[in-house]
C-alpha positions in Angstrom: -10.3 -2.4 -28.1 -10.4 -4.0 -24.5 -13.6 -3.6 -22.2 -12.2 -1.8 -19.2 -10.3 1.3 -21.3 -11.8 3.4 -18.9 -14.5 3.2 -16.7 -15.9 5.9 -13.8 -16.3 4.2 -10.3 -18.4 7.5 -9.0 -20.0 10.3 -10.6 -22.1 10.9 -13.6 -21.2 7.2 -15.0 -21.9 4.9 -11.9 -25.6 7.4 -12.2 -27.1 6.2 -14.9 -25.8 2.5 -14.4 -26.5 2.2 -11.2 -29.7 0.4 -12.1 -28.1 -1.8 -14.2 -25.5 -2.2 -11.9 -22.9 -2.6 -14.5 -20.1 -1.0 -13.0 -20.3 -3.0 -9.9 -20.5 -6.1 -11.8 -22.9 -8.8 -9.5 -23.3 -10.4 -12.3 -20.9 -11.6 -15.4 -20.8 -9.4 -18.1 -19.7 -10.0 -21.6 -17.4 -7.2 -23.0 -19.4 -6.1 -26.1 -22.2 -5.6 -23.4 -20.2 -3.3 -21.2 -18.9 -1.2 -24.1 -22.4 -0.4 -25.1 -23.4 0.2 -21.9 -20.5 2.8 -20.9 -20.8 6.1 -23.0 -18.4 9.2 -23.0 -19.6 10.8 -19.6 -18.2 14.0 -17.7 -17.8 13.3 -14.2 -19.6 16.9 -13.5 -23.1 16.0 -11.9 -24.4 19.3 -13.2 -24.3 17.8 -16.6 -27.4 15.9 -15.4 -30.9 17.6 -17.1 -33.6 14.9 -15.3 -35.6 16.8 -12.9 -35.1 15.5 -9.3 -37.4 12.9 -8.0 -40.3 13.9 -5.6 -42.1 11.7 -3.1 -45.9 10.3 -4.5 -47.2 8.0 -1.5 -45.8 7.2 1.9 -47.5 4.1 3.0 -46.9 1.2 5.5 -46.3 -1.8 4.1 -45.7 -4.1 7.4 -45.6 -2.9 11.2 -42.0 -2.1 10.8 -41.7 -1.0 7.3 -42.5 1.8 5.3 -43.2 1.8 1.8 -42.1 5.2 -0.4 -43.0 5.5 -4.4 -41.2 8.7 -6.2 -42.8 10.1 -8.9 -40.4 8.4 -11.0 -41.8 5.4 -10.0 -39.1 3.9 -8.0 -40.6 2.0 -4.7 -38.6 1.9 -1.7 -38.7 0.1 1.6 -37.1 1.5 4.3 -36.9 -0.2 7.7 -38.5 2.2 10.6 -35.6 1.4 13.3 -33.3 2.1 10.0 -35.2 5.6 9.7 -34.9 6.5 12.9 -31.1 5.9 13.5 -30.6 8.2 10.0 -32.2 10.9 11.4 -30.1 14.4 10.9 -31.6 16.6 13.6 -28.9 18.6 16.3 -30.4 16.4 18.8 -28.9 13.1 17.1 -26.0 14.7 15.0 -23.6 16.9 15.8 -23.8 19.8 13.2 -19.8 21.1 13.7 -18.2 16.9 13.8 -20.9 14.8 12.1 -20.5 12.7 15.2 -23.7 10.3 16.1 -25.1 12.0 19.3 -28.0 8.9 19.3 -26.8 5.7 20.0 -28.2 2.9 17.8 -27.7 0.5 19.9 -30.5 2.2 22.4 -33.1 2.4 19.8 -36.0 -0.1 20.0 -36.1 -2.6 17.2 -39.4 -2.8 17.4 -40.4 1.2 17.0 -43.1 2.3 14.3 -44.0 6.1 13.5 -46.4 7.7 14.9 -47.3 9.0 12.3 -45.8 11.0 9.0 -46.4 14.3 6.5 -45.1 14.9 3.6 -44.8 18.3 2.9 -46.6 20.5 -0.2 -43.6 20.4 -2.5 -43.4 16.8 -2.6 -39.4 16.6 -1.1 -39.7 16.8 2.4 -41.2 13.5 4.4 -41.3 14.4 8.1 -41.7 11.8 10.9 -42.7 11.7 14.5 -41.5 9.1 16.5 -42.4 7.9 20.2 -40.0 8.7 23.2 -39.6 7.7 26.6 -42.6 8.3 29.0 -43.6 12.1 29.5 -41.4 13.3 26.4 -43.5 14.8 23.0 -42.5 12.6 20.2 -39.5 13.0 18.1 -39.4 14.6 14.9 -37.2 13.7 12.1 -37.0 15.3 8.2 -35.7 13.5 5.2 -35.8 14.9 2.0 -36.7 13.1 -0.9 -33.4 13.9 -2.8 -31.9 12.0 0.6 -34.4 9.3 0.9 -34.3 8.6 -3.5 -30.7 7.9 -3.3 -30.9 4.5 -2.0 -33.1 3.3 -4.2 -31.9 0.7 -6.4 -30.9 -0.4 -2.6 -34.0 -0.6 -1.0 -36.4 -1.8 -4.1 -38.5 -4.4 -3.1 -37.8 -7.7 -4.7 -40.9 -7.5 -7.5 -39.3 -3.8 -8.1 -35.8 -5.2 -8.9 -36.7 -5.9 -13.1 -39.2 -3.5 -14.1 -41.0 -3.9 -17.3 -40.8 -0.2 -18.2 -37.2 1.4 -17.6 -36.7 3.8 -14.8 -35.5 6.9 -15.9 -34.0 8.3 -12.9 -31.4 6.6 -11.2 -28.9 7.2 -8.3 -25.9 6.8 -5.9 -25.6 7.0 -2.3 -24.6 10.8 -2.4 -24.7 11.4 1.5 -21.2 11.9 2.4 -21.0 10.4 5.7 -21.0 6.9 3.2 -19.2 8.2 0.4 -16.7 10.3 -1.3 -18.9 11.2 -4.0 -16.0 14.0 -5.4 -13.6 10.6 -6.2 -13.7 8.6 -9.3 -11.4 6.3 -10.6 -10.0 5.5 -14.1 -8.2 2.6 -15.3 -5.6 3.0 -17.7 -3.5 0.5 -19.3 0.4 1.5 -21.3 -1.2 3.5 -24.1 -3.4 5.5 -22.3 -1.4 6.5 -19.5 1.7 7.2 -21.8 -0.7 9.9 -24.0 -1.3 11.6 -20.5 1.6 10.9 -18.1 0.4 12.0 -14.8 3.6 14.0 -14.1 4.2 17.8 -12.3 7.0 19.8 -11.6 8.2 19.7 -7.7 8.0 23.6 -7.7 4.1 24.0 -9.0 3.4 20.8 -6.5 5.1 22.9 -3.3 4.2 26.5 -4.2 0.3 26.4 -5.6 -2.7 24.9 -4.5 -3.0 23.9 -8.0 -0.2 21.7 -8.5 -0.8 19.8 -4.9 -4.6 19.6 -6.1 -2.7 17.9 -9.4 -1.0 15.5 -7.4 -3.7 14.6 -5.2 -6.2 13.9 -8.7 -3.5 11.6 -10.1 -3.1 9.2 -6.9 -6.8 9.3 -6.6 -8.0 8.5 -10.3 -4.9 7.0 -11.6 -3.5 5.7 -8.3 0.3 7.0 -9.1 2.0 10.1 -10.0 5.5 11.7 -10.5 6.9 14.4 -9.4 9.5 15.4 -11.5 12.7 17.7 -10.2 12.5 17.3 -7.1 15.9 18.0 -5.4 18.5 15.5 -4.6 18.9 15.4 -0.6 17.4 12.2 1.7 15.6 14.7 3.4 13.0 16.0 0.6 10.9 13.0 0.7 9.8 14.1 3.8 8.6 17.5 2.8 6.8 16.0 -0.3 5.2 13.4 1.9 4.0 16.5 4.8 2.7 18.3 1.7 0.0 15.9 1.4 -0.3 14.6 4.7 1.8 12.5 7.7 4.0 9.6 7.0 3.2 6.4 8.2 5.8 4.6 10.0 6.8 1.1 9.7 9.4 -1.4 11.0 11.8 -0.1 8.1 11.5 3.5 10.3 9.8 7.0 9.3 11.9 6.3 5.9 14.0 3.7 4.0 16.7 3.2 1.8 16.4 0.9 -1.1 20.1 0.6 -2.4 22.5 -2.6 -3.4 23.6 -5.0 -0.4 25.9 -7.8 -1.2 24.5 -9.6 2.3 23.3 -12.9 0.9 20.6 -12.8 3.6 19.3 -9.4 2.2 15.7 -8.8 0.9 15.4 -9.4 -2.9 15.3 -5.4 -3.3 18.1 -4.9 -2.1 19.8 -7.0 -5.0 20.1 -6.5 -8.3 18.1 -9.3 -9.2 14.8 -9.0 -11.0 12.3 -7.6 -8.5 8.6 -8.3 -10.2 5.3 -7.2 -9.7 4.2 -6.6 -6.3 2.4 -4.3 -3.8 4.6 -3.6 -0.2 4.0 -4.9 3.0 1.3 -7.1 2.1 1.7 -9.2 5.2 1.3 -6.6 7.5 -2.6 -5.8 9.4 -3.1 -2.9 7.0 -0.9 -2.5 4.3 0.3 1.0 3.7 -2.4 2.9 1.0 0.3 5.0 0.1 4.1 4.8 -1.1 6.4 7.6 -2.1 10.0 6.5 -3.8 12.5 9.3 -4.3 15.5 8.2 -7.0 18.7 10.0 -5.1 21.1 7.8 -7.3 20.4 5.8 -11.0 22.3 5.0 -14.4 21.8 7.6 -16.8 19.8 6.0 -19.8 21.2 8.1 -22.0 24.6 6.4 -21.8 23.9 3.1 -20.2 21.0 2.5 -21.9 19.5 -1.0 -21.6 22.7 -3.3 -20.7 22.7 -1.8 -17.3 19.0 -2.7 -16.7 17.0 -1.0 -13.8 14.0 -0.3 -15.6 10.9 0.7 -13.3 7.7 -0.2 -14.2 4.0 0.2 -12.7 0.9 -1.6 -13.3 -3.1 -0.3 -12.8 -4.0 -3.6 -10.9 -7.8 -2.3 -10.8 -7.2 -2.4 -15.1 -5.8 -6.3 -14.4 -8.9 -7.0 -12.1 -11.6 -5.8 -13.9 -10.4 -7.2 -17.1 -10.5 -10.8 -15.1 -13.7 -9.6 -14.1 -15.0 -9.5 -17.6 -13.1 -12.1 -19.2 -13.0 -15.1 -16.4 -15.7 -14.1 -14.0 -15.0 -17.7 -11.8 -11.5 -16.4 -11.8 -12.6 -13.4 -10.4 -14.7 -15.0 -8.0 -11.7 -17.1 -6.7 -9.6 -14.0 -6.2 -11.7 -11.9 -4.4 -13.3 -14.4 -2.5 -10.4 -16.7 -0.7 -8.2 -15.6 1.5 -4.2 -16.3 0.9 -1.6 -15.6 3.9 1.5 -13.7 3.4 4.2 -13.3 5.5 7.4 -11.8 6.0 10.8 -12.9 8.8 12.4 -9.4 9.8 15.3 -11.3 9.8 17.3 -7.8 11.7 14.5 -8.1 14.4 13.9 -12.0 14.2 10.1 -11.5 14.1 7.4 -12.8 11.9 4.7 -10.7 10.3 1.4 -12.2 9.1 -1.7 -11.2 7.5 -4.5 -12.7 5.3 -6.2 -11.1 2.2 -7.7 -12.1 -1.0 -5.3 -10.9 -3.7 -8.6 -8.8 -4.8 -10.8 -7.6 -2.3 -14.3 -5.6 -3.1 -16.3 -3.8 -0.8 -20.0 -5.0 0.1 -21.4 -3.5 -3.3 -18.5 -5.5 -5.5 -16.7 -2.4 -6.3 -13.2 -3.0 -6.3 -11.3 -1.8 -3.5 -7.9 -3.6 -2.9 -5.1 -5.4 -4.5 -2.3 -7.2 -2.3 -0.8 -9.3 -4.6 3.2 -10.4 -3.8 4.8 -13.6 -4.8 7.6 -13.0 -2.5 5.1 -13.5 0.6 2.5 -14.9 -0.6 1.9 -18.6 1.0 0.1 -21.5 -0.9 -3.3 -21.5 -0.3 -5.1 -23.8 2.4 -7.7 -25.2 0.1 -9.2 -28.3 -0.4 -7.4 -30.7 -2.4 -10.1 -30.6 -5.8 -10.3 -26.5 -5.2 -6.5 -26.1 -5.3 -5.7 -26.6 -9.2 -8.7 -23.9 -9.9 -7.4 -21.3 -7.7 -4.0 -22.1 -9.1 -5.5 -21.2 -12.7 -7.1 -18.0 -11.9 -3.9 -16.8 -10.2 -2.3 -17.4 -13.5 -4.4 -16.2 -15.7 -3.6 -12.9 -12.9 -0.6 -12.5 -13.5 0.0 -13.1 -16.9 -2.7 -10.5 -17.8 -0.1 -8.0 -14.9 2.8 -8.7 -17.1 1.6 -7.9 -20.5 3.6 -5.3 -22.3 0.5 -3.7 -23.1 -0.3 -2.3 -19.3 3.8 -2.0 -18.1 4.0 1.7 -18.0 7.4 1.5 -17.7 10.7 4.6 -17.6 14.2 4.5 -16.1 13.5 6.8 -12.4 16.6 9.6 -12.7 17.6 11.5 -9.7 15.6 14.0 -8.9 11.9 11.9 -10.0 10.1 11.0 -7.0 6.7 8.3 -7.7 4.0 8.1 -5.7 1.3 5.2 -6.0 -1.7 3.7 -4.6 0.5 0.7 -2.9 -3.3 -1.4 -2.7 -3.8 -0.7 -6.5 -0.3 -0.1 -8.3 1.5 -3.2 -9.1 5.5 -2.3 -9.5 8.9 -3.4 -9.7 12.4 -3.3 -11.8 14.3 -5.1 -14.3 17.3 -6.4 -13.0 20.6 -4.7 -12.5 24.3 -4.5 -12.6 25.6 -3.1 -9.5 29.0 -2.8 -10.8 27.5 -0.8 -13.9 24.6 1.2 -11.7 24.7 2.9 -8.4 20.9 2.8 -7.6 19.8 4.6 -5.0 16.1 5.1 -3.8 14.5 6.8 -1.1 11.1 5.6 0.2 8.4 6.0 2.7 4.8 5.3 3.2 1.1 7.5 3.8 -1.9 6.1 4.5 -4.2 6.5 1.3 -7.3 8.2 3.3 -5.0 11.1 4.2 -4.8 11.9 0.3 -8.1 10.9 -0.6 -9.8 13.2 2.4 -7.9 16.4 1.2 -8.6 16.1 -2.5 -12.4 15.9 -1.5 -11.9 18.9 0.2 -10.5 20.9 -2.2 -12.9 19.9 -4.4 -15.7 20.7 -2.0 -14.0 24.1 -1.8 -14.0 24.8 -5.3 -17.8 23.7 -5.6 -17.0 20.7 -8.4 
């Protein structure tokens, strides 16, 4: 049984190891110690039975600093100019668009409360703060629910190891820092073949339900299929404005990825091999999302393997964390240097070029990103005793990407239509016989906040 089967980035699971910070890995962590770390949790926070945290003491603890203990315990330092660019009031929020009516950049660095109250329930800390001559002083609120979420952020450094464990932990809930409604799960062959993460076309256009389906699987599982969807080059268009807008590239609103006997063509327009890969790698954003609608395929059924053409799809979060695990330099390697790819539109005669790490994380360590494409993907401008490391851990990569265990893998018929998270989904074909198979796919792109901002909605809207 491997270490990453399945593990929660949000939710119930990143809750209670937040302290531990196991899920975000800043430190190596050997397999048997993760699975005995990651139970069988519900992503349902109302699953949760330990009482909310209150505030104890408020105390300063230097002239810009002020100190808050919970009665769980926890300690927290907050930063006074920090305090007062969070406050919530009309005065520096906008209530209807969330949009910053203070300007942080106006805000003396230097500014201490006045003074402070907390109120006789224990979860309110209210704070006045000066103003500009002749003005009363400002008042800001923060509840201790608000102010407890960042703690295993804002300990102070003797806090970070406590001798006794602290019962009570958190994630940054408020929403203008996270989608708290989004988890993801890693799956490898097995797993995702027990639970395909397929829907009719006609649920996924005519109820909420189904689009709500559709928008779950590219958010936790980063792909999904739609299956009958009707055969015209038109449709993937009205799949794509289900969910959002299409994002346009140099290929045009939409695509065709079909057979060209041009021996100048791009490699998937052959019927060569075409491995694992994310798209448009080299551009300044790669796409989040792509959609590919099969007009035209072999039938399997007759054809079977000897005309080839085989689809498959990889989790590349599944790939990454396993390397996180397993080879933790590796890791480091991946997500820390930058590699350039680059691309020659050789119809336009223009060069596109952009730099990533073939794993990137965000500031916490939680993945975030995967461009990985050999077909663009320059050598790396290391040092000369760095270059055979970085060389290993790409390896070790892709071999892991290529095992049979994680190739969730099917022949696309007309009428299936995939969408995947193009920054976490590796994919590609087996090669082909273009005199045996008339292959014919349909594509465009979406950008991946489109999807992930309506599911959260619609979860928001059906209070889970």
């Amino acid at each position: 049984m491997e270490a990453c089967r399945k593990i929660l980035f949000s939710g119930t699971t990143r809750r209670l190891l937040a302290h531990q910070r196991v899920i975000t890995l800043n430190r190596p962590v050997a397999t048997s110690e993760v699975l005995s770390q990651v139970p069988a949790l519900a992503e349902d926070p109302d699953e949760e039975t330990v009482p909310e945290a209150k505030i104890k003491e408020v105390h300063k603890s230097s002239e810009n600093t002020l100190c808050i203990t919970f009665t769980d315990r926890t300690k927290c330092l907050f930063n006074s100019t920090w305090l007062r660019d969070s406050c919530k009031c009309q005065a520096c929020i906008d209530p209807s668009t969330q949009e910053k009516r203070l300007n942080s950049a106006s805000i003396d660095v230097n500014i201490q409360p006045l003074s402070w109250d907390v109120d006789s329930n224990a979860d309110r800390l209210e704070i006045y703060w000066p103003q500009a001559a002749r003005k009363p002083p400002h008042a800001s609120t923060y509840t201790a629910e608000w102010l407890h979420q960042f703690a295993t952020m804002f300990q102070p450094k003797e806090a970070a190891a406590p001798v006794e464990p602290i019962p009570h932990h958190t994630e940054i809930t408020d929403e203008s820092y996270t989608n708290t409604r989004s988890s993801v799960i890693l799956w490898n062959r097995d797993e995702i073949e027990e639970n395909p993460p397929e829907i009719e076309y006609e649920e996924f256009m005519e109820s909420r339900v189904g689009l709500k389906k559709m928008l779950k699987n590219v958010c936790k599982f980063g792909i999904s299929i739609l299956r009958g969807v009707p055969v015209n080059e038109h449709q993937i268009k009205t799949v794509a404005r289900r969910m959002g807008y299409i994002r346009e590239t140099g290929y045009g609103k939409t695509y065709d990825l079909k057979y060209n006997p041009d021996p100048r063509t791009h490699l998937s327009y052959t019927g060569l091999e075409f491995g694992h890969h994310t798209d448009l790698a080299y551009r300044e954003r790669a796409p989040g999302v792509q959609l590919l609608h099969c007009l035209k395929s072999a039938d399997p059924a007759t054809v079977r393997e000897n005309a080839g053409g085989k689809s498959f799809f990889v989790d590349g979060f599944y790939v990454a964390q396993w390397l996180r695990y397993n080879y933790p330099s590796h890791f480091n390697l991946l997500s820390s240097i930058p590699v350039t790819f680059s691309f020659l539109d050789s119809q336009r005669d223009r060069w596109f070029r952009e730099s990533w790490p073939v794993i990137s994380v965000d500031h916490l360590g939680k993945l975030k990103d995967i461009h990985y494409s050999p077909f663009s993907m320059r050598p790396p401008l290391l040092p000369q005793d760095e270059v055979a490391a970085y060389y290993e851990a790409l390896r070790t990569f892709a071999n892991r990407a290529e095992q049979s265990t994680l190739q969730y893998s099917f022949y696309l018929t007309p009428g299936d239509l995939v969408v995947l998270n193009n920054r976490r989904i590796l994919h590609g074909r087996t090669s082909y016989d273009p005199t045996k198979v008339e292959r014919h796919l349909k594509g465009c792109y979406m950008d991946l906040d489109e999807i992930r901002s309506l599911y959260e909605k619609m979860r928001k809207d059906d209070h889970l």
